[in-house]
N, C-alpha and C positions, 0 to 999 in steps of 0.2 A: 717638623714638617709645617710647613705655612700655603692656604689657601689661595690661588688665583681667577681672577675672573674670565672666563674664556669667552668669546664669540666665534665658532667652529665650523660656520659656512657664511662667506662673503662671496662678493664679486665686486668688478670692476670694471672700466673700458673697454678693457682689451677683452672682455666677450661681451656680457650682455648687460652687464651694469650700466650705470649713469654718473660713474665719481672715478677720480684716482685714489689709487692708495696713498698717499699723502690725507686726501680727503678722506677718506676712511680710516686711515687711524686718528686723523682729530679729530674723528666722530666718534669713535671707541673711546678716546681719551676721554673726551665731555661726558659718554654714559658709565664710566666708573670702570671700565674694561682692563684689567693687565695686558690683556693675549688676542690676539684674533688669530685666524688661520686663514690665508687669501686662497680662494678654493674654485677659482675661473674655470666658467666650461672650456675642455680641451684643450686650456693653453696655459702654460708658466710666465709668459710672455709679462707679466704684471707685476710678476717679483722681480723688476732691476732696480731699482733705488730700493730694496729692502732695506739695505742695513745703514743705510742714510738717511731713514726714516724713522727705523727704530731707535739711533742717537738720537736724534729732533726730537721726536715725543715720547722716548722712554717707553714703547712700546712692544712687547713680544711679537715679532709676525712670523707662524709658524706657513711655511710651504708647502703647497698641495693642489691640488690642481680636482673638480668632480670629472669623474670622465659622464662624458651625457651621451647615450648610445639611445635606440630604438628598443630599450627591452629592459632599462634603469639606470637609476643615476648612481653612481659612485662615488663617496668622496672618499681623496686619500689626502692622508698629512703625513709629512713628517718626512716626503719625498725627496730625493735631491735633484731628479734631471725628469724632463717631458718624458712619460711612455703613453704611445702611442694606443691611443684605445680602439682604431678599429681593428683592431688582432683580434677580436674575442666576440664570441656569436652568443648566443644563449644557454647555449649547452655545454662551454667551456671558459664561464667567469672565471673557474679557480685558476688557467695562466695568465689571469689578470691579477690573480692575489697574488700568486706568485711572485711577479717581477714588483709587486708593490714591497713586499716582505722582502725583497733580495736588497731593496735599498734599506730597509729598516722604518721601511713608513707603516702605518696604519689604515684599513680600509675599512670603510663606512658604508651600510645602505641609508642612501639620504632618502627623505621623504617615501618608504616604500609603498605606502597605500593613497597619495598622492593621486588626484584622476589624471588618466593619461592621453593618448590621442583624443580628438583633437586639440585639447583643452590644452596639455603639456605634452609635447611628443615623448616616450623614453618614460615619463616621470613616475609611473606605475610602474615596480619593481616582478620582474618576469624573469628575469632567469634564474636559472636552476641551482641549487647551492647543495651538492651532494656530502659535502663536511663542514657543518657550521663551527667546526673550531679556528675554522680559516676568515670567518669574517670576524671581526676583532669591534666593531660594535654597530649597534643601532639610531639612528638618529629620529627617535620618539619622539620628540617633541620638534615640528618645522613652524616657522611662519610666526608672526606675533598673535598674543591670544592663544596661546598653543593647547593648554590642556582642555580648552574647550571644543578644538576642533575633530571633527568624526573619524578623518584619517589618521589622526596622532592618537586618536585611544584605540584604534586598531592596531599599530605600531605597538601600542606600549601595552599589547593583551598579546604579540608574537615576542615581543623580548620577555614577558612573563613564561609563556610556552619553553621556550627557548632553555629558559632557567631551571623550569621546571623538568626538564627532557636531561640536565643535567651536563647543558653546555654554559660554560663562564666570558660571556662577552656581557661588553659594556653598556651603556646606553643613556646618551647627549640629548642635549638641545642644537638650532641650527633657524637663525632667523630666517636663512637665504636672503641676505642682503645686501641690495641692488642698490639704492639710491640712499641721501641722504634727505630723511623727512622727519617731521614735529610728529609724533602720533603721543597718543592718549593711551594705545593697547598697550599690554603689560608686555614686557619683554622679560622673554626665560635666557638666563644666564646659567652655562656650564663653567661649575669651581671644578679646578683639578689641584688636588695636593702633592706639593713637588718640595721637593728635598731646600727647608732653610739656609738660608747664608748668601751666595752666594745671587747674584740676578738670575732672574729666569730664563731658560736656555729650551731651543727644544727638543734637545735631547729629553730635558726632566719633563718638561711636559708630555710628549711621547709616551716618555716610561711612565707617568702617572696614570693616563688614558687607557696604557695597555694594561695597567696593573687592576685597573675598576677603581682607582681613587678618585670619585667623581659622585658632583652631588649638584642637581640640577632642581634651581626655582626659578620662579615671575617674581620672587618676596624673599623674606629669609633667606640664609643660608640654615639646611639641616643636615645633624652629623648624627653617627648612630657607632655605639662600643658597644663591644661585649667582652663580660671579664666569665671565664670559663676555668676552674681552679686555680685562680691566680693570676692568669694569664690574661695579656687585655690586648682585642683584635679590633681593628680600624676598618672602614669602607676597605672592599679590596682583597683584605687579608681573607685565610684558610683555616680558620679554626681545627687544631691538630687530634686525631682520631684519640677516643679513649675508648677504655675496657668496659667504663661505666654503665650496670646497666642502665641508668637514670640519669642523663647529665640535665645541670640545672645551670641557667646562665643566670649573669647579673646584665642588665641591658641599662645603659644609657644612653639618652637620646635628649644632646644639646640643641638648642636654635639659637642661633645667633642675628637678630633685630636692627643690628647695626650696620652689617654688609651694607653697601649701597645703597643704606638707608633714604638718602635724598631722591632716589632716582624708581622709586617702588611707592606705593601707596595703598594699605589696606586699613579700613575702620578698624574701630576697636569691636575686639568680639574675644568668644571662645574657640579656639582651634584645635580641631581633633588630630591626635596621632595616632596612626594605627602600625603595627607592624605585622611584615606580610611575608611569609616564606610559602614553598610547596607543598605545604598543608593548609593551606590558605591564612584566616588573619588568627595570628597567636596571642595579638594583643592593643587594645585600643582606648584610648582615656582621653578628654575634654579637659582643656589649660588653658589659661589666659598667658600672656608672654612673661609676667613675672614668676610663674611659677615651673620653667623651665630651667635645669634641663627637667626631662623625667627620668627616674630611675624603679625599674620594675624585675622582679625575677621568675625564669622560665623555663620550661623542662622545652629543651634544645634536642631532646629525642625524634628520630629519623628526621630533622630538616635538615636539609641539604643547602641549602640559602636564606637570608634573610635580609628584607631590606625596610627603611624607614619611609614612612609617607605622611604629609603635613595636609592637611584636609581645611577649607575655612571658603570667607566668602571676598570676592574682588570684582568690581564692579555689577554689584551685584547679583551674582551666580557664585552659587556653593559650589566648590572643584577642587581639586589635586590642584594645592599652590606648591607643594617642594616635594620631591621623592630622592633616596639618596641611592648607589648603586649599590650590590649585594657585598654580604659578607660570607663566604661559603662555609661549607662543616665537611669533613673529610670522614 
């Protein structure tokens, strides 16, 4: 498996942007990006030169359209044709999952704790989700600067909930990105781990997304294993039931410093790793980057999920710089 960089909600012209896609992937290309996903309010209209752009700069552009209604925003990827989003009211998002799912795409609440009228019409997440196994993930983290922001750690305390309640969806980053500008603020980058060899397609990225093989920083890249009698499970994976009354894991937890490294900037310091399942934190220790990965062992009894989190400081604010998606336990 090998790691790509995604940027998971764009725009463009054709709704509310200020760039072409041509413009936008040379801007993804210059920030280290493999992938974007072009995610225009209410229109596809901006994916016609896709695949003569992706020859030209060697760039993944996955398909998908937010739908932006009066009650939330939606993103889907991995679409193939326009659906029409005023079909669906409040009270009957899921025949909106539906027809997303019937093409094989994925749906996202983007930005859900976003302020909303009159500030962003829609952008406050209102409707009703009677089975959350239908939404397939969360977009935690919006906007540059993200972990610092009051509605993305709301965001990322309901996909904790979520986990916890014992639903398995995933949960991205998502610049929402309109224009092409010089900024200074950290930009959080979504890796998605998609099957080596062959170029990146988005079918695999799709299936990485849907699988939880997904690990979202502003810095590093962090990855999180567990070896469970032998057995070694990845972001994503199901750690398979045993009889054991006591299971004990081996846990390791790589950083990798080199990702993108040109295009990131954090002093030197110590950085805390903690990990965090449905019993809250299992486990937490201070490293500098040379002395990564960590490797720690743990009684894996009744957790249901677990996932990595990178803690340190960037532009001066202590914050959640990397968190990676869970690993479940059956």
């Amino acid at each position: 498996m090998t790691w790509i960089a995604c940027e998971l909600h764009t725009h463009t012209f054709h709704s509310d942007g200020r760039q072409s896609l041509n413009e936008l992937a040379l801007g993804a290309k210059a920030l280290g990006f493999d992938c974007i996903a072009l995610t225009d309010h209410n229109t596809m209209a901006g994916l016609a030169h896709k695949e003569q752009i992706e020859r030209e700069t060697g760039l993944l552009i996955i398909p998908g359209m937010e739908w932006t209604t009066f009650f939330g925003h939606m993103v889907t990827i991995g679409v193939k044709d326009y659906q029409d989003w005023r079909r669906v009211g409040p009270g009957d998002i899921h025949a909106g999952l539906a027809r997303v799912h019937e093409q094989s795409g994925l749906a996202g609440m983007a930005h859900p704790f976003r302020p909303g009228s009159p500030m962003c019409t829609g952008c406050f997440w209102e409707f009703e989700i009677r089975d959350w196994n239908e939404i397939d993930y969360i977009e935690v983290w919006s906007t540059t600067f993200a972990p610092v922001k009051k509605n993305n750690i709301r965001a990322y305390r309901l996909w904790t909930d979520k986990l916890n309640e014992g639903f398995r969806l995933a949960a991205t980053s998502g610049r929402d990105w309109h224009f092409q500008e010089q900024t200074d603020a950290p930009l959080s980058v979504t890796y998605l781990r998609i099957q080596e060899g062959e170029a990146p397609s988005t079918e695999r990225a799709i299936a990485a997304l849907s699988s939880g093989r997904a690990s979202v920083t502003v810095g590093p890249r962090l990855d999180l294993e567990v070896n469970v009698n032998g057995e070694v499970y990845q972001i994503g994976d199901a750690v398979s039931s045993s009889d054991e009354r006591e299971r004990l894991a081996s846990v390791k937890v790589p950083v990798d410093f080199t990702s993108r490294h040109e295009h990131w900037h954090l002093p030197e310091q110590s950085f805390t790793v903690s990990l965090k399942s449905n019993l809250g934190l299992l486990y937490e220790h201070a490293a500098i980057p040379e002395q990564f990965p960590l490797h720690t062992e743990i009684s894996v009894q009744g957790v249901l999920w677990m996932r990595a989190e990178l803690w340190g400081i960037i532009q001066g604010v202590r914050t959640l710089i990397a968190f990676t998606n869970a690993i479940y336990f059956d």
